[in-house]
N, C-alpha and C positions, 0 to 999 in steps of 0.2 A: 504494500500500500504506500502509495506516494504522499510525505509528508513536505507541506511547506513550514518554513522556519525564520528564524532571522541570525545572521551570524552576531549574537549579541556580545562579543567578546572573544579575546585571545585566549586569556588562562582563568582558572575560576579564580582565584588572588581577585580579579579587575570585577566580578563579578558582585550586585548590589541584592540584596533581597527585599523586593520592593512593596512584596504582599505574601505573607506566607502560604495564602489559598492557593495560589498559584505554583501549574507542575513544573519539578524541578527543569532545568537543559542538559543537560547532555554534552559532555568534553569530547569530544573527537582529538582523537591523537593520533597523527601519521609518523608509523615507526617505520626506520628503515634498516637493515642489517642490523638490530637490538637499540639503532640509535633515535633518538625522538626529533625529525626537521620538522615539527612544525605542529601548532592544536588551535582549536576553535571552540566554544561554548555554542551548542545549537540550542535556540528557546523555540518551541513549536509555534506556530501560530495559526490561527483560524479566521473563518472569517461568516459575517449572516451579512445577506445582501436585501437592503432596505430599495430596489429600483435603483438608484442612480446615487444614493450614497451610503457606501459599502462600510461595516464595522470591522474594521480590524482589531483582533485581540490575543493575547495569550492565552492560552485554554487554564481554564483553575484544575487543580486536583478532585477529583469527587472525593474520597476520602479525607481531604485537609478540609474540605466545603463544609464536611457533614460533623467532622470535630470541633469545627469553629464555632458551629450553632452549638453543639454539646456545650464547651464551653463558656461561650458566652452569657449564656443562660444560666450555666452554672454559678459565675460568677457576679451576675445580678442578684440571686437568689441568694446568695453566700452573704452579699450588699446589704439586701432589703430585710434578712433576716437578723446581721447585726445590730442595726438603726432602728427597725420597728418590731420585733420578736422576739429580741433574745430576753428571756423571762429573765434572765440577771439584770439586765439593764432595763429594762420596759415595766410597767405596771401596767398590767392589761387589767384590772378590777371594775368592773364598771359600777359598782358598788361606794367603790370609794371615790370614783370622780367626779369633778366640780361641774362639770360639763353635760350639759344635755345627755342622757342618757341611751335614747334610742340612737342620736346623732353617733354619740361613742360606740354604739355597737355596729351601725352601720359602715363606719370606717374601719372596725377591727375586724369588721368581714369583708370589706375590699383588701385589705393587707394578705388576708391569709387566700381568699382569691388569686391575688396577684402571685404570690409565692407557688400555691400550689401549680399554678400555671406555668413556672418558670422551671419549676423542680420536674414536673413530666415532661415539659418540653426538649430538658436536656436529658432525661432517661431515654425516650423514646429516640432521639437523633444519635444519644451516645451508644445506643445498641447498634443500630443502622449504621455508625461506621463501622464497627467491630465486622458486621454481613459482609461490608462493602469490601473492607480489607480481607477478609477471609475468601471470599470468593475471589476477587483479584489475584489473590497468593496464590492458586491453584491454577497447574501449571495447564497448558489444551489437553498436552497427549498421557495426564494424571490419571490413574488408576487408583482406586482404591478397594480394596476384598473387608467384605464383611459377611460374618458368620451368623447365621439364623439360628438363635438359643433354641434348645430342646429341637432341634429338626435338624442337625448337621447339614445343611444345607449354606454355601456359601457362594456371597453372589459378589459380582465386582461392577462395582461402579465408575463410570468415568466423569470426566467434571461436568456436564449440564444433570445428571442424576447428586451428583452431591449438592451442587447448589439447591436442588429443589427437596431432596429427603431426608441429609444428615442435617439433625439440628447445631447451632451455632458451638455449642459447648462441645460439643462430637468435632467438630473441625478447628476447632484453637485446641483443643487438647490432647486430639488424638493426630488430625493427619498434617496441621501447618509444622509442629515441630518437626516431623520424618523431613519436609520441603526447605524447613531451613535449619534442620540439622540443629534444634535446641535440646536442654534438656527438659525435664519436664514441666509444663508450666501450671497444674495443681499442686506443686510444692511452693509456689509463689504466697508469701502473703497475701497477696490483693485476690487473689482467686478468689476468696468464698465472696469477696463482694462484688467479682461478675455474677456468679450465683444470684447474690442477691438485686441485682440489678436484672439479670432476663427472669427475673421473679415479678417484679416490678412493672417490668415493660409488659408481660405478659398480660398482665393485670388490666394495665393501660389499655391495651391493644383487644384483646378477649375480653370487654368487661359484660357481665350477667347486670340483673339486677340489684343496683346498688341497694339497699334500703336503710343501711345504718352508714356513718359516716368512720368509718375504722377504715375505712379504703384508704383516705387520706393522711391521716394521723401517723403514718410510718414512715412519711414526707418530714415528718418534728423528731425524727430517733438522731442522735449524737451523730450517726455513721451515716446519713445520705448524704454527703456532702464527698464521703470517700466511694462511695459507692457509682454518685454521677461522675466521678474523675477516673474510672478503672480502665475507661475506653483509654485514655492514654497511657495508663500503664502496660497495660496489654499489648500495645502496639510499639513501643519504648522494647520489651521484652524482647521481643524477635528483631527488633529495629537494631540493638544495640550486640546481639550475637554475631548479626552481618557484618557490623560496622566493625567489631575486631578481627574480621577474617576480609575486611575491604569488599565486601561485597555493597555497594548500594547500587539501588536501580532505582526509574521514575514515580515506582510506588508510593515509596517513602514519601510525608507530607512535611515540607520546613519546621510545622508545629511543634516536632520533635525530635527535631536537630539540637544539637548542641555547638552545632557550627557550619561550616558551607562543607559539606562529605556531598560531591558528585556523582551521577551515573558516569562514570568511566569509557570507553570502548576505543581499542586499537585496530579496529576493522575499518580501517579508512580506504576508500576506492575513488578517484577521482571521475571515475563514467556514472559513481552515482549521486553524482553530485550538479546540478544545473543553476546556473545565475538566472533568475529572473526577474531580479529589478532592483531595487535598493531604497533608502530609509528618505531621501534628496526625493526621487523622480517616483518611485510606488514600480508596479510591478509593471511588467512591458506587455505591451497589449499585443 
């Protein structure tokens, strides 16, 4: 598949990070005889055509897109529950306030409104990258054998049947570490609070008949706040395995860099490479 690009640079050193959403570029390195003459930073770019005036852009990462919203969200809610929740600091009593009383209570149910709103918002997106990345990591021509309990029967899946039948915790635990060669990632701390997190989203997503308000309430426990942040540790996890054995690719999202680490590649061809316009004149018609 033929990609346009832009030569955004020589060496990734010159290189700016200008929006973390945004997918990484790509070092092209022409070696010759083991020796390095020459590299380029490629940034992809796209484009949606409005009639007669075209947008050109860099394409965002879907995974960095859908951790941002996690985040984001997360850290509102982290905000709004310091200033207006935290029962240490707040007197929510409507008992004892001087204030209109219905008025009081009608603002301390927008607050918890607003929070509850913020806290699912980043559950449900912070699982979605977890799918996103998961499924990305799996490779086209991936196989995977699983064993049908009580029926010896064993059938093997290849990746459009795993995205659609092994659930999320079956592929972070069992088949992305074989792909990147980790060790186990339920000996992890933060493990039980993915657990408890696609407990959560489930919830979100599956919900029956609400009738009592306990649905909510597990949004105020000590631990949600680790619980919405495990999408990135999860993906830091396998992220930081590669990164000691240099492996990174376009996957990976800036979000959880620790520094500018490159997609690499010394497969430089010069016939597969075509000028067609430049940053001055736009593309050649």
């Amino acid at each position: 598949m033929n990609k346009q690009g832009l030569v955004y640079c020589i060496n990734p050193e010159q290189y700016d990070i200008f929006d973390a959403r945004i997918n990484k570029p790509i070092c092209i390195k022409n070696i010759e005889n083991g020796v390095e003459k020459g590299s380029m930073v490629f940034q992809e770019m796209d484009e949606i055509n409005f009639r007669k005036n075209q947008l050109s852009y860099f394409p965002p990462n879907n995974v960095a897109l859908l951790l941002s919203v996690n985040k984001k969200h997360l850290e509102k809610a982290i905000e709004l529950f310091d200033e207006q929740i935290n029962p240490n600091k707040v007197n929510h009593s409507f008992v004892e306030t001087k204030t209109d009383k219905k008025k009081f209570l009608k603002e301390k149910s927008k607050i918890v409104a607003d929070y509850i709103e913020l806290i699912q918002t980043s559950i449900v997106f912070g699982y979605t990258t977890l799918e996103a990345f998961a499924n990305l990591s799996i490779p086209i021509d991936y196989e995977y054998l699983v064993t049908i309990k009580n029926k010896g029967i064993k059938e093997v899946y290849d990746k459009n049947a795993i995205e659609r039948w092994i659930n999320l915790g079956e592929k972070l635990s069992k088949i992305l570490p074989g792909i990147y060669e980790t060790k186990k990632i339920e000996k992890e701390k933060f493990w039980s609070y993915f657990i408890k997190l696609e407990k959560l989203r489930n919830e979100i997503i599956h919900q029956k008949s609400i009738t009592r308000t306990e649905f909510y309430k597990q949004y105020f426990r000590k631990d949600i706040f680790n619980i919405c942040n495990v999408p990135e540790l999860v993906i830091k996890f396998y992220y930081e395995a590669n990164y000691k054995k240099q492996k990174i690719n376009p996957l990976w999202p800036w979000l959880i860099n620790k520094g500018k680490e490159f997609p690499i590649t010394t497969d430089f061809k010069s016939e597969n490479f075509e000028v067609i316009g430049n940053l001055f004149e736009g593309k050649k018609k």
